[in-house]
Structure formats: C-alpha cells, structure tokens
C-alpha positions as CSV (number, residue, x, y, z in Angstrom):
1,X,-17.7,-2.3,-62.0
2,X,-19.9,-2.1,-65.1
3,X,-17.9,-3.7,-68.2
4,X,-18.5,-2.3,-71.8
5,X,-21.3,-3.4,-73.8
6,X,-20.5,-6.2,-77.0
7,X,-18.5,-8.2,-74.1
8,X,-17.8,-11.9,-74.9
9,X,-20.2,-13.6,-72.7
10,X,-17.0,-15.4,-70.9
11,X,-15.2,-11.5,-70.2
12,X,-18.4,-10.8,-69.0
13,X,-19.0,-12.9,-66.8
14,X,-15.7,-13.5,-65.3
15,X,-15.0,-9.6,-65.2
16,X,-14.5,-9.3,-61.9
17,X,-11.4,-11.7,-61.7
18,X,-9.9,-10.0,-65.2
19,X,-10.2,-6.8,-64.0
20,X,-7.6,-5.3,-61.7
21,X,-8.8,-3.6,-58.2
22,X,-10.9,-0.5,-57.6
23,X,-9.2,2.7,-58.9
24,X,-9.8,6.2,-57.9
25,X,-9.7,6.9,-62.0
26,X,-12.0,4.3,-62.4
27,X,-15.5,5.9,-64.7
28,X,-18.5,4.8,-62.8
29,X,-16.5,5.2,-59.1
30,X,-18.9,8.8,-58.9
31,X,-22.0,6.5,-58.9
32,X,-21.3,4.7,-55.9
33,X,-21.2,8.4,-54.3
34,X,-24.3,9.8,-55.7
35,X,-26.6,6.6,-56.4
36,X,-25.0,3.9,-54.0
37,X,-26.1,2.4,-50.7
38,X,-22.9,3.4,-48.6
39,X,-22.4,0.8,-45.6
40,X,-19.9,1.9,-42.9
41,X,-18.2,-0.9,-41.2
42,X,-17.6,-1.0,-37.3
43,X,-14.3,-0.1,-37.3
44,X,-15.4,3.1,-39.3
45,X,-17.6,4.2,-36.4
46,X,-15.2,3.1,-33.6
47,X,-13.0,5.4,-35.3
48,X,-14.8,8.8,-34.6
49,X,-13.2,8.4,-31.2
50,X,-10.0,8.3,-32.4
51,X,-10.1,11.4,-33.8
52,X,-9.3,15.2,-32.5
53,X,-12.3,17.0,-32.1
54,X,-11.5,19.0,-34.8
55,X,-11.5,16.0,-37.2
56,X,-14.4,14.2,-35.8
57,X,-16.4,17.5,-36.7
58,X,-14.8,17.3,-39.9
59,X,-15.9,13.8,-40.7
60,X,-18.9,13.7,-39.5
61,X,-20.0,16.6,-41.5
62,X,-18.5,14.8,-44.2
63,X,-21.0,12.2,-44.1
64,X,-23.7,14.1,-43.4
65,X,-23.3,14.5,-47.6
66,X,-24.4,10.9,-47.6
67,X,-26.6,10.4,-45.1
68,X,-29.3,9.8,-47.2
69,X,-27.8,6.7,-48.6
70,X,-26.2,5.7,-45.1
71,X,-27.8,2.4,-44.2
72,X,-26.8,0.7,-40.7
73,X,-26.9,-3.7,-40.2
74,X,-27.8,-4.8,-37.1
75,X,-24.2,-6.5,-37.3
76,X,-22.3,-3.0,-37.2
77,X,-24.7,-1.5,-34.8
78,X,-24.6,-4.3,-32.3
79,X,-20.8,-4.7,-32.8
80,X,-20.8,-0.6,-32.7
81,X,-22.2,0.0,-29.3
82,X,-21.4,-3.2,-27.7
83,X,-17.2,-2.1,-28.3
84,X,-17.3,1.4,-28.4
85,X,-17.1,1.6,-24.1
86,X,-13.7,-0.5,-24.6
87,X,-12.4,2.0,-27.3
88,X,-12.9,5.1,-24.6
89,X,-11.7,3.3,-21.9
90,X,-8.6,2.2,-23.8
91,X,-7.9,6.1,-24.7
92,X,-8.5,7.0,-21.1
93,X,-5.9,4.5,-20.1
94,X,-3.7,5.3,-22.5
95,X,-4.0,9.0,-21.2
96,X,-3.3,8.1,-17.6
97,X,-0.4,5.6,-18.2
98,X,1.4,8.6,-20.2
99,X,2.0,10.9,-17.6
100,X,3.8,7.7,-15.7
101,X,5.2,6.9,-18.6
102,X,6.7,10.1,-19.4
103,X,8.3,10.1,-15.7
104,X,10.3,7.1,-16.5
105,X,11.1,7.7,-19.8
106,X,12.8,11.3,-18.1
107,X,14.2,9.1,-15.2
108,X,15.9,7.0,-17.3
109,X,17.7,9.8,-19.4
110,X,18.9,11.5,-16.3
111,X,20.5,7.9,-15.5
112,X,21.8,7.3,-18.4
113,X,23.8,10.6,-18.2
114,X,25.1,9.9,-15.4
115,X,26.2,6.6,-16.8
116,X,27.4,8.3,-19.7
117,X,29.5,9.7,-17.2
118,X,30.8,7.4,-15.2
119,X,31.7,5.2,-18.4
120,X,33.8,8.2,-19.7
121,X,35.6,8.7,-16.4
122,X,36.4,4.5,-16.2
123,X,38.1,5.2,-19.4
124,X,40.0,8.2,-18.8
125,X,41.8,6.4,-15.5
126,X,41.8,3.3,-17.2
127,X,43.7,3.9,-20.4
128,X,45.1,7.6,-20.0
129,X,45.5,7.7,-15.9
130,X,43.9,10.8,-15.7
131,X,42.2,11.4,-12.5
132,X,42.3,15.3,-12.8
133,X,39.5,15.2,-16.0
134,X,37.9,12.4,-14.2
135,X,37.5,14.6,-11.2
136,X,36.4,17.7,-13.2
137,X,33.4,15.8,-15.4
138,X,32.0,15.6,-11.7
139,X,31.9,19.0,-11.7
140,X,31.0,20.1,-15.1
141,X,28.7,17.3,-15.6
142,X,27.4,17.1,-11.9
143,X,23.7,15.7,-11.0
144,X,22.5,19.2,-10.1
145,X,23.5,20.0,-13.8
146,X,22.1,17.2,-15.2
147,X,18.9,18.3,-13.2
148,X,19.0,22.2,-14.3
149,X,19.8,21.4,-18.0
150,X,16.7,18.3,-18.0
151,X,14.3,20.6,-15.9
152,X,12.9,22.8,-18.9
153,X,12.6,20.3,-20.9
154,X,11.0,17.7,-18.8
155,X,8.2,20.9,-18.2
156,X,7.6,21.5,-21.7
157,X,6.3,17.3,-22.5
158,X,5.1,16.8,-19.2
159,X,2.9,20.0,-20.3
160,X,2.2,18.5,-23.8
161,X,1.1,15.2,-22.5
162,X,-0.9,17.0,-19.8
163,X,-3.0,19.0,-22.5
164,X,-3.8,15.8,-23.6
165,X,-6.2,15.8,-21.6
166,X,-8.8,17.9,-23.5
167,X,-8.8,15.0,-26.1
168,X,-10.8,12.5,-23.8
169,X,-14.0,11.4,-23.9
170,X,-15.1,10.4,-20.4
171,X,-18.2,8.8,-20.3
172,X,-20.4,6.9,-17.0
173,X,-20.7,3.1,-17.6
174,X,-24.1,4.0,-18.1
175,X,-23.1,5.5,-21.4
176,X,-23.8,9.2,-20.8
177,X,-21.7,11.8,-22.0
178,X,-20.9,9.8,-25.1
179,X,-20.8,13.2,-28.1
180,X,-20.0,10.7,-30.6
181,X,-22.9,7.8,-30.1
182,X,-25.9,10.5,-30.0
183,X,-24.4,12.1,-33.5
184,X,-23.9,8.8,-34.9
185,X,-27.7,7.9,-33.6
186,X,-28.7,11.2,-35.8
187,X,-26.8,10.3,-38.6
188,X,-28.3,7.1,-39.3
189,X,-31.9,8.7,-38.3
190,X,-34.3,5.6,-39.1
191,X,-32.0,3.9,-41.1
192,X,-31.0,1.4,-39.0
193,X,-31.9,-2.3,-39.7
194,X,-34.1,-4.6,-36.9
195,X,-31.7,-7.7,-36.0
196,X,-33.0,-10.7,-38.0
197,X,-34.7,-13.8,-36.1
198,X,-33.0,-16.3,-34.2
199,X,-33.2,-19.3,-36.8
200,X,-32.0,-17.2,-39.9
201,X,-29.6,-16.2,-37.9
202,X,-28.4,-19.9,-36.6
203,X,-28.7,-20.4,-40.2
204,X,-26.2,-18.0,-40.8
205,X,-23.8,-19.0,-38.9
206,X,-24.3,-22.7,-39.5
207,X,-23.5,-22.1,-43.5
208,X,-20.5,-20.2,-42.6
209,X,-18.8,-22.9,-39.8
210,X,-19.8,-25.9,-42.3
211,X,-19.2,-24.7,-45.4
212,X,-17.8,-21.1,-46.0
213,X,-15.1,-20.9,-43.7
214,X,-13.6,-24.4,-44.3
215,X,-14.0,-23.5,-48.0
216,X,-12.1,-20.2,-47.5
217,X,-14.8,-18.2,-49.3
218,X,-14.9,-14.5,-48.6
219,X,-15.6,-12.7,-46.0
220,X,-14.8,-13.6,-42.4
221,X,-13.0,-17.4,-42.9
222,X,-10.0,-15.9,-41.2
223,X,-12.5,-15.4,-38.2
224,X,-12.8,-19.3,-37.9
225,X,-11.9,-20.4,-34.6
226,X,-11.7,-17.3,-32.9
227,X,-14.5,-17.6,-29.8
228,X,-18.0,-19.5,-30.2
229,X,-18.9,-20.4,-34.1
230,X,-21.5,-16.9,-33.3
231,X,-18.7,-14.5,-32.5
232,X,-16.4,-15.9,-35.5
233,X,-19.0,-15.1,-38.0
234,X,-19.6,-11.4,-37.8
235,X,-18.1,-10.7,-40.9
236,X,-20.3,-12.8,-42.6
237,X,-23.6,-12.0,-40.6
238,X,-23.0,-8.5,-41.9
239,X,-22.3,-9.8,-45.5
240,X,-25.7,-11.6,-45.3
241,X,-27.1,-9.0,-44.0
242,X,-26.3,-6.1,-46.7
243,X,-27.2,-8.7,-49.8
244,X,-30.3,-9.7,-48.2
245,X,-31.2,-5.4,-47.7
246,X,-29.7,-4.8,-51.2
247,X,-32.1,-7.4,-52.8
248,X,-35.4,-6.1,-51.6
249,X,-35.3,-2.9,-54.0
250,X,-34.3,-3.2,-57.2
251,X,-33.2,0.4,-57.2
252,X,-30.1,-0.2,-54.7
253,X,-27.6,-1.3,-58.1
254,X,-24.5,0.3,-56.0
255,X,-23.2,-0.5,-53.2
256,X,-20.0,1.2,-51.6
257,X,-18.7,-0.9,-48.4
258,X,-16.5,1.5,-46.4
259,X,-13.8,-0.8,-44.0
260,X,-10.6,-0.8,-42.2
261,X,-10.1,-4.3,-42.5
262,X,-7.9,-5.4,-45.3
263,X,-6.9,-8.8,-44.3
264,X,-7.2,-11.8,-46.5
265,X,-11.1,-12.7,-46.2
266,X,-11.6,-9.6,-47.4
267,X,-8.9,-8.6,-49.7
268,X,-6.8,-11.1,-52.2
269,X,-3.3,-11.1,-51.7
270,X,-1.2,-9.8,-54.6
271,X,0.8,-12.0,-56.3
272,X,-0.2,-13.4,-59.8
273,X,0.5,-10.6,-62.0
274,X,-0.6,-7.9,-59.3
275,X,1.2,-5.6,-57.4
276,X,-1.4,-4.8,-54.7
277,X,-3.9,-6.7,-53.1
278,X,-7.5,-5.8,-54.0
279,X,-11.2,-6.9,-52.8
280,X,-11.5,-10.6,-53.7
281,X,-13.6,-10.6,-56.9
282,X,-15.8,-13.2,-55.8
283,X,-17.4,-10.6,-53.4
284,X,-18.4,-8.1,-56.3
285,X,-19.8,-11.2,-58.6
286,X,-22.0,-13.3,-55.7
287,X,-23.3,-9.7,-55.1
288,X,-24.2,-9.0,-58.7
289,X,-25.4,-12.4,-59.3
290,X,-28.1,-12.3,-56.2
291,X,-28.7,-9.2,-56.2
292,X,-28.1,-7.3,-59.3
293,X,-25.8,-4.6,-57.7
294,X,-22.4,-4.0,-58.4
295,X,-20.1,-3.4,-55.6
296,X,-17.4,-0.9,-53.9
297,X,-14.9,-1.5,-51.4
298,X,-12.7,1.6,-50.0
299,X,-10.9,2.1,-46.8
300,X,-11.9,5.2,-45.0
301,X,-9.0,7.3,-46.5
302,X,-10.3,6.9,-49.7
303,X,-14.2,6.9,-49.0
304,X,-13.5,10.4,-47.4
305,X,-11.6,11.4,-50.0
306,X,-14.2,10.3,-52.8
307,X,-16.8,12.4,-50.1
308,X,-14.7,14.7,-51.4
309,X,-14.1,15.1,-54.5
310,X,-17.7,14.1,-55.7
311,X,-20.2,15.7,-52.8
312,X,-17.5,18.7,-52.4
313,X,-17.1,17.9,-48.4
314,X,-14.3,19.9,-47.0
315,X,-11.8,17.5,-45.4
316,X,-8.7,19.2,-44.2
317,X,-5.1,17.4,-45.4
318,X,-4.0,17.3,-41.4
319,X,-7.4,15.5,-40.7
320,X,-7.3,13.1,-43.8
321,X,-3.8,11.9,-41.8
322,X,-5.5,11.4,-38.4
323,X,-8.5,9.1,-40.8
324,X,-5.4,7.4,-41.8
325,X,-3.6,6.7,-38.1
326,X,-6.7,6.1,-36.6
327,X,-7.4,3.0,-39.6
328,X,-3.7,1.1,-38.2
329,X,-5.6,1.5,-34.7
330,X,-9.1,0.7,-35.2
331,X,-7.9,-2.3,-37.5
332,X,-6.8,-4.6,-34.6
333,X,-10.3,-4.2,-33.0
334,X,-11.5,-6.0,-36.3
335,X,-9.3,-8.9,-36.0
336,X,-10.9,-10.3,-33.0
337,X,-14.2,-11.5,-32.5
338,X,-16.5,-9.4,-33.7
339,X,-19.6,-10.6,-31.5
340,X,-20.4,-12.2,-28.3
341,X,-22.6,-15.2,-28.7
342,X,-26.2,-15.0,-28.1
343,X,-27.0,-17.5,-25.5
344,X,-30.5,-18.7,-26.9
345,X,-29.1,-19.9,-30.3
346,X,-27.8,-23.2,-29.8
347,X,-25.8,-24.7,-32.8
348,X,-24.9,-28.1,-34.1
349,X,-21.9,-29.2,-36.4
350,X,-22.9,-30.2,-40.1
351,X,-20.5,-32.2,-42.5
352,X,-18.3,-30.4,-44.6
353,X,-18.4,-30.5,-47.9
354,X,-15.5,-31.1,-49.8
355,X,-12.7,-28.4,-50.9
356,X,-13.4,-28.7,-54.3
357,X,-17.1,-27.6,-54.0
358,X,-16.2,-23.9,-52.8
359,X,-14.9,-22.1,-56.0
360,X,-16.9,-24.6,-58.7
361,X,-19.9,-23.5,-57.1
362,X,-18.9,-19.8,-55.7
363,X,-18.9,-17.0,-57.7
C-alpha cells in the first residue's frame, strides 16, 4: 500500500506492520486491477474444475479482463498441470462413489424404520401389554409401506445425483479432452515463464531448508518437512520466482497475488490488536525493498469480485458462491507438497543460522 507523503521516516518504513490488512475500501486497491502484474496461484487454476460449467465460463471470461497483466511462474504451471489429472480424477470418483453411496444412505433409512418400529412395539408390550397395537403397526407400518412411501423419493435423488453426471470432465491419461487446460493455455498466451536452471534453483531451495524455514520467514516454512527439501519449497520457488520477474522492469510497481491458501506462512494470525488475520507484512516490505513494487494479496472471492467492480466483468451472485466452495476444496491441495523433486538436483544441508538473525535482518 502507498502511505501519504511527509511520513516520518520510521512510519514509513515500518508501514506495512502499522497498517492493518488489505481492505476492499482501501484507495489505491483499483491500481492493482488496472496497472498490476496479477499472479494466479495453483490452487486458483485447479479450481476451474471445480466449477459448474456455467461458472467456469463465467470466470474465465472474467479474467480475460486481465489477461494482459496475467503472468504465469514456472512454479504454478508445473504444479498446474502436473495436479490437475488428480483433481478430475478425484471428481470422477466422487461421482461414481455417490450413486453407491446414495443406495446405502436409502438402505439404511428403510432400516431404521423398521427399527423405529420394532422399538415402539417392544415398548407397547413391555410397559402397556398391548399386543393388539403391536400387531396393527405391522400392518400400518408394514415393509411393503415402508417401500411404497420411500420409492418416490429414493427416484427423485437417485435422479439428482444421476444428472450429476453432465458436470464431469473425463479426460484420457493422455490429457485429451481436458476444456479447461487448452483455455487456460489461451489465457496465458506467451506469458508463461521458462523454468529457471538447475543451480539457481538448488539455490533456492538450499536458502529456504537452511535458513527461511527454520527462521519461519514467510512464505512456505509451514511446508518444512513435508516430502524431499524440493517438494517443501514450492511456495517459496514461486515467491522467488515473481520478485525476480517483478525486478526486471521497473514498470511492474503492483503486484496482486491471487491464492486460496491462507495458512500461517502466508497470512499472520490475528491476535495483537487485530481481529482478522491478514498477509504477513514482511511479504509487502521485502517486495518493495528489492523490487520497488508494492504488493496485493486476495483470495479468489475477492479478486473476482475486484474483476468486478473495477474491469465491469459480470460475475453472477450464485457463481461468486461456487468461487467460494470451490476455495474450502482446492485449499487442501495446497497444504501438501507442492512439487515432486527433480531427480538431477542433488542438495546438501547448510548450518543454520541462528533464530535471532531472521526478523533483524528480514524485512
């Protein structure tokens, strides 16, 4: 966020800590739409095939208003296509599982009339003698009436979950068929960045295993430990990856960071005075300080919306809830691993500096 002019140099520089989280009141939030690099996380793109057709039209025409200032890492691109066969797999499991599903869920009501049934008629002998209304719950509540009364409505959701059908994206392992990766491919046209060489790379990952992570500097350090020191530092690999593409043009001063991920290396708890949790600050200032930018962070919900209200894309209330429900799903993607590791880049442990070093010498 840009701070008034006549700042004291020590507001100024520590703005991004005094300052509470992004705002959709905030002034300059219309820049990051109209001037700003816009950088769509993973999970963003794993989403589109979470979506209704209906939406995913919707939203893709939404960001066809910023496709000029889409930019793609090789992070999210690799991370993109290398997950999104799991994600239509999953659906199409999900999909076949329900009709079974929905069988035993129906089973299990029929039983538990019956049950229903017999309990009532052990209590009737047991505490009034009466065998007569014990005998005629048989007949008013018998199992081809529990059958006739269940029947229409077992046909009406075992139709619903049926028409589910026309929601699934079937593709060949090959990867054809796939609607959403060929429009994804046109949205980012050329835009998409050329994976960096092996020994920046190792670099990479070395700074974040020795240093970042154990440091708990922002993003990724809850990633530590989770697969190969490669695969635990995506999160950074893509934050490296952005500042080094934001610092080779010294017209790129916004940059708005679209993500489902909210957890801790990304976001600061609340606590402290605030009532939410908001991007840690150190994020907006290291980007400022290497690259003169100032930075953005929205979940999807609110990007489209911004898409919205500043670029006049028509987003439908009904689809804006699907963006939402399809976040809470795409989100538990992005606590795993986020790569594979890269058999040719071998890595060595280096010392780790001490715990007081992170946030003396971190923005």
């Amino acid at each position: 966020m840009v701070s008034p002019e006549g700042e004291y140099p020590l507001i100024r520089q520590y703005r991004d800590w005094i300052q509470n989280g992004p705002s959709e009141k905030d002034p300059d939030r219309a820049d990051f739409f109209t001037d700003g690099i816009v950088v769509l996380d993973t999970n963003v793109l794993l989403s589109l095939y979470e979506y209704t057709p209906t939406a995913r039209e919707q939203v893709l025409k939404a960001l066809q208003s910023v496709r000029q200032r889409l930019w793609l890492p090789h992070q999210v691109g690799l991370e993109f296509v290398q997950n999104r066969f799991r994600i239509i797999t999953g659906r199409k499991k999900a999909l076949d599982d329900a009709q079974r599903s929905l069988q035993n869920k129906l089973r299990d009501a029929k039983t538990s009339i019956k049950d229903a049934r017999a309990f009532t008629q052990g209590l009737l002998i047991k505490y009034a003698q009466d065998t007569e209304t014990s005998r005629n719950l048989d007949v008013e509540i018998s199992n081809k009436a529990i059958e006739e009364l269940l029947s229409g409505w077992s046909a009406t959701l075992e139709a619903q979950v049926k028409r589910l059908r026309e929601y699934d994206i079937s593709i060949s392992p090959g990867g054809q068929g796939d609607p959403v990766l060929s429009q994804v491919a046109a949205l980012f046209g050329d835009k998409v960045a050329v994976p960096p060489d092996a020994a920046e790379t190792r670099r990479r990952v070395e700074e974040a295993s020795s240093y970042r992570f154990p440091n708990l500097i922002p993003p990724g350090f809850k990633d530590a430990g989770k697969g190969t020191s490669l695969a635990s530092s995506g999160d950074f690999l893509l934050w490296e990856e952005t500042i080094g593409y934001m610092a080779n043009s010294p017209e790129r001063s916004h940059l708005l960071f679209v993500s489902n991920d909210t957890k801790e290396d990304w976001y600061q708890p609340k606590g402290e005075g605030r009532s939410a949790s908001r991007p840690w600050p150190s994020l907006a200032s290291e980007l400022r300080q290497r690259t003169g930018a100032e930075l953005r962070i929205e979940t999807p919900g609110d990007f489209y919306r911004g898409v919205n209200r500043f670029l006049d894309a028509e987003i439908a209330e009904a689809t804006y809830a699907e963006i939402d429900r399809a976040a809470v799903s795409t989100v538990e993607w992005s606590s795993q691993s986020r790569a594979p590791p890269v058999p040719s880049l071998r890595l060595t442990s280096s010392p780790r500096p001490s715990m007081r070093q992170a946030w003396t010498s971190h923005w």
